[in-house]
ZAMARGU-4260 file (C-alpha; in steps of 0.2 Angstrom, whole numbers, plus 5000, padded with zeros to 4 digits):
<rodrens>
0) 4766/5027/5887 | 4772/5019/5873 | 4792/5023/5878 | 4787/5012/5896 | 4777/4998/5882
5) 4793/4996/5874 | 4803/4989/5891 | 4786/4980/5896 | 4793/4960/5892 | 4809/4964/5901
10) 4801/4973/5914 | 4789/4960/5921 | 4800/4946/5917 | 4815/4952/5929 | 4798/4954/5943
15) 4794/4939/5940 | 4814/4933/5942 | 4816/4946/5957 | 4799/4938/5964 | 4804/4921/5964
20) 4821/4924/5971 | 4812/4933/5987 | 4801/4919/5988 | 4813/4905/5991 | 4824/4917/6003
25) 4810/4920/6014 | 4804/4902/6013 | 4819/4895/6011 | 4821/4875/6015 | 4804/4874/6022
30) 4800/4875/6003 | 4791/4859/5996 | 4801/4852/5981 | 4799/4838/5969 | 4805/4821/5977
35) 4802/4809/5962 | 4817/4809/5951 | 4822/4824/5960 | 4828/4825/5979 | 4828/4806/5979
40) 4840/4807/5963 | 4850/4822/5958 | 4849/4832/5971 | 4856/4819/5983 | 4869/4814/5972
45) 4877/4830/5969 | 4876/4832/5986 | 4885/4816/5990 | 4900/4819/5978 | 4901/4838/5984
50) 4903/4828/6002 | 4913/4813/5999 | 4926/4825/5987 | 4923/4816/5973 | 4917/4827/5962
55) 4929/4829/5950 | 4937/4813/5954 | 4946/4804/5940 | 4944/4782/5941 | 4935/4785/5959
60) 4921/4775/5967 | 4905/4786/5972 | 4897/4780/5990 | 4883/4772/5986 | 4879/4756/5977
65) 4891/4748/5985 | 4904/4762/5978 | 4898/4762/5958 | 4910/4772/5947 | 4909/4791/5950
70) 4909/4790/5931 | 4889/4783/5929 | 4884/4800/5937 | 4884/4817/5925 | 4898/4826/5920
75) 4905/4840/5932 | 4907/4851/5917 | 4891/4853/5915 | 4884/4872/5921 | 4869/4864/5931
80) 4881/4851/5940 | 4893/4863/5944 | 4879/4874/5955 | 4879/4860/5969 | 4900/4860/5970
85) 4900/4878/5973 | 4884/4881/5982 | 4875/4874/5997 | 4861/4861/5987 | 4845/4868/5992
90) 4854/4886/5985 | 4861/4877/5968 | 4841/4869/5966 | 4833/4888/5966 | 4849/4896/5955
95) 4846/4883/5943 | 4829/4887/5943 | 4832/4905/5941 | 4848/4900/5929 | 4833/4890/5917
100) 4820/4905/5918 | 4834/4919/5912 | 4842/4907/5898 | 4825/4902/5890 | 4822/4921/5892
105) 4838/4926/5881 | 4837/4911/5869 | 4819/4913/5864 | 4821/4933/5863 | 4835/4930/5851
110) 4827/4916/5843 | 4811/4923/5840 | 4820/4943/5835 | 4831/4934/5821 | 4815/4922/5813
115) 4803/4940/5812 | 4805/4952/5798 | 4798/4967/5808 | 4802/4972/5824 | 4793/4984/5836
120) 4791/4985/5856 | 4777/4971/5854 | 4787/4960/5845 | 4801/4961/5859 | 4789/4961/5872
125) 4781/4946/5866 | 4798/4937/5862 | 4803/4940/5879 | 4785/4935/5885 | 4786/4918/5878
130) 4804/4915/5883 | 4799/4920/5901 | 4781/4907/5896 | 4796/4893/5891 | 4807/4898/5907
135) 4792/4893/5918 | 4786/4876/5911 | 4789/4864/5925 | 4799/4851/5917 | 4813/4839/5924
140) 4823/4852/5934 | 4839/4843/5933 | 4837/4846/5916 | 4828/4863/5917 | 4845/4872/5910
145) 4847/4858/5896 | 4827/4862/5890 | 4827/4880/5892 | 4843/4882/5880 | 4835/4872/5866
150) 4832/4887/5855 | 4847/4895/5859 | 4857/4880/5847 | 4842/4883/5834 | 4849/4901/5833
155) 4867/4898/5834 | 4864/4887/5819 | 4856/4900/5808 | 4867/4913/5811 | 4881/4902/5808
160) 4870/4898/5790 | 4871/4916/5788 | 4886/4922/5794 | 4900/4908/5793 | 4910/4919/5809
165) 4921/4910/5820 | 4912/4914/5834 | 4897/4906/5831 | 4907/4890/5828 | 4914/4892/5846
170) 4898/4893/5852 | 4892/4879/5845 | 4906/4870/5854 | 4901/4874/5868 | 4884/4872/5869
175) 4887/4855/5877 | 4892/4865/5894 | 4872/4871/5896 | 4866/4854/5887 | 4865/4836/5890
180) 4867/4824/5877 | 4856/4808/5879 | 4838/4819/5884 | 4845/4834/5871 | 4863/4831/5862
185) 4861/4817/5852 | 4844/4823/5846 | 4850/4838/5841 | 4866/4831/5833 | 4853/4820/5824
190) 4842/4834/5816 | 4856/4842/5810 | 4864/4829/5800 | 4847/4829/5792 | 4846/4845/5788
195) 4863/4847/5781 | 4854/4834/5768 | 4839/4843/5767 | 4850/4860/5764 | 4862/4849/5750
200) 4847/4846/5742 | 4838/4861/5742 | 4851/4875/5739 | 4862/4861/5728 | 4875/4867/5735
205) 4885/4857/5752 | 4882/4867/5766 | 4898/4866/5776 | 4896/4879/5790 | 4881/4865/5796
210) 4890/4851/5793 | 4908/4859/5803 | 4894/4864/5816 | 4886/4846/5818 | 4905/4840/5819
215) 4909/4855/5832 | 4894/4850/5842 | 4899/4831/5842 | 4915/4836/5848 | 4909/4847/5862
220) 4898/4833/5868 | 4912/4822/5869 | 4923/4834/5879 | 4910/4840/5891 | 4902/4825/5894
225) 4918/4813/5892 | 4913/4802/5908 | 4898/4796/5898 | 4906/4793/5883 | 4921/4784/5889
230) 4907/4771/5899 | 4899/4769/5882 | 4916/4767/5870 | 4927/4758/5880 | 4918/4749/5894
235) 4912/4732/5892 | 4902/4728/5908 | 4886/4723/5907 | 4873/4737/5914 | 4856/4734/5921
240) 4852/4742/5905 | 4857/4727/5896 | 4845/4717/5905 | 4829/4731/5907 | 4812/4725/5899
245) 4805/4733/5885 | 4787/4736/5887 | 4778/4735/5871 | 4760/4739/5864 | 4747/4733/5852
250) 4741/4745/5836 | 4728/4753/5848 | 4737/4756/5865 | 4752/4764/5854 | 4739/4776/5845
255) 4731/4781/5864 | 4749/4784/5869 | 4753/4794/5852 | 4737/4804/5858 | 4739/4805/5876
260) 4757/4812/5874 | 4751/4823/5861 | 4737/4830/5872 | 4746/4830/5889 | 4765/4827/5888
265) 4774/4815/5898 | 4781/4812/5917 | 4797/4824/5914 | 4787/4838/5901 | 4773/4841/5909
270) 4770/4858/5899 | 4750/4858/5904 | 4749/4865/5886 | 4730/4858/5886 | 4725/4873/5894
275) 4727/4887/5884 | 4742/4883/5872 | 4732/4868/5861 | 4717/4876/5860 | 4721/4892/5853
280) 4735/4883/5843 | 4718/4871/5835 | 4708/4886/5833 | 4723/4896/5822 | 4726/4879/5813
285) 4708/4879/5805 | 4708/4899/5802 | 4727/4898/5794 | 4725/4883/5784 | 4706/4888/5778
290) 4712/4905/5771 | 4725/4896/5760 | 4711/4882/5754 | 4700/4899/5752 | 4714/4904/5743
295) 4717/4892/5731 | 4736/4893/5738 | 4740/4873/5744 | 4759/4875/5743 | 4757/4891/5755
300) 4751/4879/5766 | 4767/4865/5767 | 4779/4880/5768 | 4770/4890/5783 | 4781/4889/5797
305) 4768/4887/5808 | 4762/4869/5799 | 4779/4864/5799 | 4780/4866/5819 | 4762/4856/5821
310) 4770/4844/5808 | 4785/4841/5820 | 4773/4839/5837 | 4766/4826/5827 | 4781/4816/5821
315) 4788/4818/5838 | 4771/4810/5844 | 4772/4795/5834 | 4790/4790/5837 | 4786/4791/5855
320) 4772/4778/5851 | 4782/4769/5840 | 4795/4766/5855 | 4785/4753/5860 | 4781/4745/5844
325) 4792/4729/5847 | 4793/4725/5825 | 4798/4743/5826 | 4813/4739/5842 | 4818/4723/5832
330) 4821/4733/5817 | 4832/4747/5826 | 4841/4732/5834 | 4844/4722/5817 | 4849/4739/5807
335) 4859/4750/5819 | 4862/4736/5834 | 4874/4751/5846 | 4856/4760/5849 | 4845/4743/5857
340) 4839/4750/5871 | 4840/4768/5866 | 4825/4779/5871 | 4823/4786/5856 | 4809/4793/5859
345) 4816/4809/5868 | 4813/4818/5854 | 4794/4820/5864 | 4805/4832/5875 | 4807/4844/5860
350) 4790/4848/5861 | 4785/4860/5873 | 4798/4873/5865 | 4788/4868/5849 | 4772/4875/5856
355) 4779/4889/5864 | 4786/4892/5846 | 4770/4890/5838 | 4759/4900/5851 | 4774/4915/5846
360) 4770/4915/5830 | 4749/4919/5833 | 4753/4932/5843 | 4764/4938/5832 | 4754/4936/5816
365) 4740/4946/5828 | 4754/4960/5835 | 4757/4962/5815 | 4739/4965/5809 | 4740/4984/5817
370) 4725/4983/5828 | 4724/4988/5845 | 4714/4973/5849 | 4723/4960/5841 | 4738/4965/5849
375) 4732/4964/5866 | 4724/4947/5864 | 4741/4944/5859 | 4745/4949/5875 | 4734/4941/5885
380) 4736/4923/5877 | 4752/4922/5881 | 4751/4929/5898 | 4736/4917/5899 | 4747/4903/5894
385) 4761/4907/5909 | 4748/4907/5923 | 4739/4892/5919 | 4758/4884/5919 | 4763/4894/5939
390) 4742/4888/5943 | 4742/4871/5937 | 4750/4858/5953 | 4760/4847/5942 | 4773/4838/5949
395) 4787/4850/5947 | 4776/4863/5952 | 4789/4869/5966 | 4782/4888/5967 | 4764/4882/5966
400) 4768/4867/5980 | 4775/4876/5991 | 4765/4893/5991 | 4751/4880/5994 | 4757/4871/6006
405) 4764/4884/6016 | 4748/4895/6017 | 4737/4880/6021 | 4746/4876/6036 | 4754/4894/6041
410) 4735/4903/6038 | 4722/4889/6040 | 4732/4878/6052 | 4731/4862/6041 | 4746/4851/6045
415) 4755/4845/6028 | 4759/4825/6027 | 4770/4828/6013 | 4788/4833/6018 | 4799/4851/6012
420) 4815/4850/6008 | 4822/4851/6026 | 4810/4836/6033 | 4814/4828/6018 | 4834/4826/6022
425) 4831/4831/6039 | 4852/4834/6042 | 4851/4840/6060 | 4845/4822/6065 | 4856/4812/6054
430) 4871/4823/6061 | 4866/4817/6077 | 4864/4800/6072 | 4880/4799/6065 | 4888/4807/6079
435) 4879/4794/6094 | 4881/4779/6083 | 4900/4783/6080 | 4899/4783/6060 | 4914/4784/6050
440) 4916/4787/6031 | 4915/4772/6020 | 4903/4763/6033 | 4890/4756/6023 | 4872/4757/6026
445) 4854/4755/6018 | 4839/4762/6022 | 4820/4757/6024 | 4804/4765/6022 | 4813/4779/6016
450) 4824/4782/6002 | 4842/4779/6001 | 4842/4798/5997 | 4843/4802/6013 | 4856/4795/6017
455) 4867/4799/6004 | 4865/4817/6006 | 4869/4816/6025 | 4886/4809/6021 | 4881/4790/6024
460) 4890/4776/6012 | 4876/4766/6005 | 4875/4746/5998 | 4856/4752/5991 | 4851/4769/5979
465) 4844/4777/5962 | 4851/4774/5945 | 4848/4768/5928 | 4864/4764/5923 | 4874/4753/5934
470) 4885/4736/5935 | 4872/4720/5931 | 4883/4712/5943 | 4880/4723/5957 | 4862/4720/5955
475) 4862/4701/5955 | 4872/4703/5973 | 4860/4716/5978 | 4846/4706/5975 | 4852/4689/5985
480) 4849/4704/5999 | 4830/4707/5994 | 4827/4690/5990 | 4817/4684/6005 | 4804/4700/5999
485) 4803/4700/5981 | 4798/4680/5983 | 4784/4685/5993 | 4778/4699/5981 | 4777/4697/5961
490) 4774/4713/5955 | 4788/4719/5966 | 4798/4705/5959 | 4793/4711/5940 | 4798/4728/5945
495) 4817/4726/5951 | 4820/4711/5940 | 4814/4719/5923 | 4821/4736/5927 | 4829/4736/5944
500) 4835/4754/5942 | 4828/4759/5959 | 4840/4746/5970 | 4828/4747/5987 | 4825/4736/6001
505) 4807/4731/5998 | 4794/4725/6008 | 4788/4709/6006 | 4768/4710/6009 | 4764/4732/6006
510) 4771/4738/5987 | 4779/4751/5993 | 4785/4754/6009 | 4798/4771/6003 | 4784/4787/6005
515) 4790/4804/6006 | 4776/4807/6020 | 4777/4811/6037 | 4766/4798/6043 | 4769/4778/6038
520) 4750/4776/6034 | 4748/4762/6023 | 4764/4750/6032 | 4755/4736/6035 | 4768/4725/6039
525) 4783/4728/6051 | 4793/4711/6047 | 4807/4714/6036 | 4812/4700/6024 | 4830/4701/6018
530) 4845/4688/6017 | 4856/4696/6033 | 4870/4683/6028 | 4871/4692/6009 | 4869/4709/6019
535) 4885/4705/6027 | 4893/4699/6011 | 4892/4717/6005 | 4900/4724/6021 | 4884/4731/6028
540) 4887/4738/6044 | 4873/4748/6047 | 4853/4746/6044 | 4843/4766/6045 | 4824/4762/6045
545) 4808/4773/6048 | 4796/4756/6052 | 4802/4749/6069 | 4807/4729/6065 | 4797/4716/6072
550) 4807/4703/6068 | 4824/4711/6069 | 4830/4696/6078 | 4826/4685/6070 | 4834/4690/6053
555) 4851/4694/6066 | 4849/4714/6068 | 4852/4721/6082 | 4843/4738/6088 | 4857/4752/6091
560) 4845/4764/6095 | 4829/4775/6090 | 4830/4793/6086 | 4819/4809/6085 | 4818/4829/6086
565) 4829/4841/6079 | 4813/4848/6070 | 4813/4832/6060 | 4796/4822/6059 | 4804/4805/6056
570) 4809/4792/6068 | 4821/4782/6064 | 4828/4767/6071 | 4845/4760/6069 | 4851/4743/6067
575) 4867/4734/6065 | 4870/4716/6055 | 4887/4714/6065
</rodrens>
């Protein structure tokens, strides 16, 4: 028995891999993924350079926005990018799922093995269970890879304390290739530089392997992602960044938010360690930090490793608060003026590794005590932990969405509104589309009631589309277009003049018109209120819509057709500005 114990952790974690990876074949694009920030973003995008071969185009014009600079979009030499050039998307979306599961897997195994001064079957089996815990976490997938191989750096850094071996500093330069530098890079980089002052001061001695590393890792950064830094070193045009509205709070809403992100994460981190991860956490708090008061030993208290992680969720709390203190803001700006407008409080993303790494350490502290039972509960916590993260239908749930979804509808005959991947994109239909209408490459299009998306993953040019970083020019154009609408709505206006990064067609009574449903509950309007003449100005030629235009004549479109099937629950109608 204890000879199977010892393969236990690997054993279940390649199930769970080998699982998931039947899963998705047998389901396939039926499966119902993430849309937010995800198949109306990335997914789209990588789809649309693949398409257009501008993928690894140097000086090249991406086809949407009205042909934005391919260099705004992430770096092809980046491992999770590079999925979507060599593999059909919906395939690259489940590998670098599977790609995120296996390297949080590896780096917490070794992580956790080099940290630990005894090691038995449990203490691998438990490493490799957390790993597997931190592999699942439903976080931004097009940064699932950059996440999951946060403690892989933390252990290329102490072995590179340790051991000073060149391959450890090329490692380290490569990092970048499974990172990415503004949600990860540059915070890393940042906690580096002050450890190398933390280490000066502590050993009184310069530790040079940390400070060549933080140099090495800068460097890598810069080669891997050299599309990004060449925006931000030698571009000078002005980026809707430059003009994006800082929201800021009052004492009391900033300490809500300190607690709330604390408590339940945020949009892109949704960890769900409320459930089982922060109470236990709370619980071995008290007992840990009691003993040493019982003790009499207070400096035990400031080195326990455990305290320093809790001490880190908190300051990564705060400065996420103090993001949207505006004396804090005006301070960065007056100090350190290249980072206005920098979200520094990303560091919030380090935290769900944080409390994996601290739920480690309980169990194993229990694994160590020598009892039967403490070991098991170590055992069940963490195995406790990974199914309220697979049960909980967070947004990037994908497993749990479309397991859901699926048996509802294929067992209990309950039709889904929301759309899987293949609705979603529906390729068959715009195939045909393109095909009737005549399309060519490079004629431009936008989209309504539904997300430009769409388009761009089925090979259509658009004027409209999803960014955060893009020319402030463009936008001023763009918005002659939407005009008509956002003087009719002031909340929309707010929201595409104070950020703008979502560069839609809007309705002009309903606040959103763009829903990833099949039906179109909720239009109440079917006029469309845009400038036709400023349309043309941007060498529109084409208009794709799911709402059928009232009014289309009188804004000068024309109807070119109405389309439907292929297994495709939309409806779309086409209309021309020519």
């Amino acid at each position: 028995m204890k000879r199977y114990m010892k393969h236990f952790g690997t054993a279940f974690a390649c199930v769970f891999i080998l699982a998931v990876i039947i899963f998705y074949a047998c389901i396939g694009e039926n499966s119902y993924i993430a849309v937010q920030d995800n198949m109306d973003l990335f997914i789209a995008q990588f789809a649309m350079l693949r398409n257009s071969g501008t993928f690894f185009g140097l000086g090249s014009a991406a086809p949407f926005l009205g042909g934005v600079s391919r260099d705004v979009l992430p770096s092809e030499l980046s491992l999770y990018t590079l999925l979507y050039m060599f593999l059909p998307s919906f395939a690259a979306y489940v590998t670098g799922y599977v790609l995120k599961v296996v390297i949080a897997i590896v780096s917490c195994r070794l992580l956790f093995l080099d940290m630990v001064q005894e090691k038995n079957e449990h203490t691998e089996n438990l490493a490799t269970l957390t790993g597997l815990l931190y592999g699942v976490l439903n976080l931004f997938p097009a940064f699932g890879i950059p996440f999951s191989a946060i403690p892989l750096i933390v252990y290329l850094l102490r072995k590179v304390y340790a051991e000073k071996s060149l391959k450890w500093y090329v490692l380290i330069f490569l990092y970048p290739f499974i990172s990415y530098f503004s949600y990860i890079g540059f915070f890393i980089i940042g906690y580096l530089f002050v450890a190398v002052i933390i280490f000066w001061i502590k050993d009184r001695k310069f530790p040079l392997s940390l400070f060549i590393s933080m140099i090495l890792l800068s460097l890598g950064s810069v080669v891997f992602e050299y599309r990004l830094f060449y925006m931000m070193l030698f571009s000078d045009t002005a980026t809707i960044r430059d003009t994006m509205v800082q929201t800021y709070f009052g004492t009391g809403d900033m300490l809500r938010e300190m607690w709330d992100v604390f408590l339940n994460g945020m949009m892109h981190i949704e960890d769900v360690h409320k459930y089982v991860i922060l109470p236990v956490c709370g619980i071995y708090f008290l007992i840990l930090n009691g003993s040493y008061i019982v003790k009499k030993n207070v400096k035990g208290m400031f080195t326990d490793i455990f305290n320093l992680c809790a001490l880190l969720l908190v300051l990564d709390c705060v400065v996420y608060g103090l993001y949207y203190s505006e004396f804090v803001n005006n301070l960065i700006k007056t100090v350190v003026p290249p980072l206005t407008g920098f979200q520094y409080n990303r560091t919030v993303f380090f935290n769900p590794f944080i409390w994996c790494a601290m739920l480690f350490i309980i169990v194993y502290r229990l694994s160590g005590m020598g009892k039967k039972a403490a070991t098991a509960l170590g055992y069940i916590l963490v195995m406790a932990a990974g199914a309220a993260v697979l049960l909980s239908p967070t947004r990037y749930n994908d497993l749990y969405n479309t397991a859901f979804y699926t048996v509802r509808q294929n067992v209990f005959g309950n039709v889904n509104d929301d759309l899987n991947y293949r609705e979603f994109y529906s390729a068959d239909l715009f195939k045909e589309i393109k095909k009737d209408i005549g399309y060519e490459d490079g004629d431009w299009a936008v989209a309504y009631g539904m997300h430009p998306a769409v388009l761009e993953y089925n090979g259509i040019s658009t004027l409209d589309g999803y960014l955060g970083f893009y020319p402030q020019s463009y936008k001023e154009d763009f918005r002659k277009i939407i005009a008509p609408a956002l003087e009719r709505k002031e909340n929309t206006r707010i929201y595409f003049d104070e950020w703008g990064a979502r560069c839609y067609l809007y309705s002009g009574t309903d606040d959103t018109i763009v829903m990833a449903t099949k039906s179109m509950t909720g239009v109440t309007d079917r006029d469309i209120y845009i400038d036709t003449d400023a349309l043309k100005d941007l060498g529109c030629k084409y208009l794709f819509s799911r709402i059928e235009l009232s009014n289309a004549a009188d804004v000068g479109l024309s109807l070119i057709g109405e389309y439907s099937g292929y297994g495709s629950p939309y409806t779309i109608y086409v209309y021309t500005s020519d």
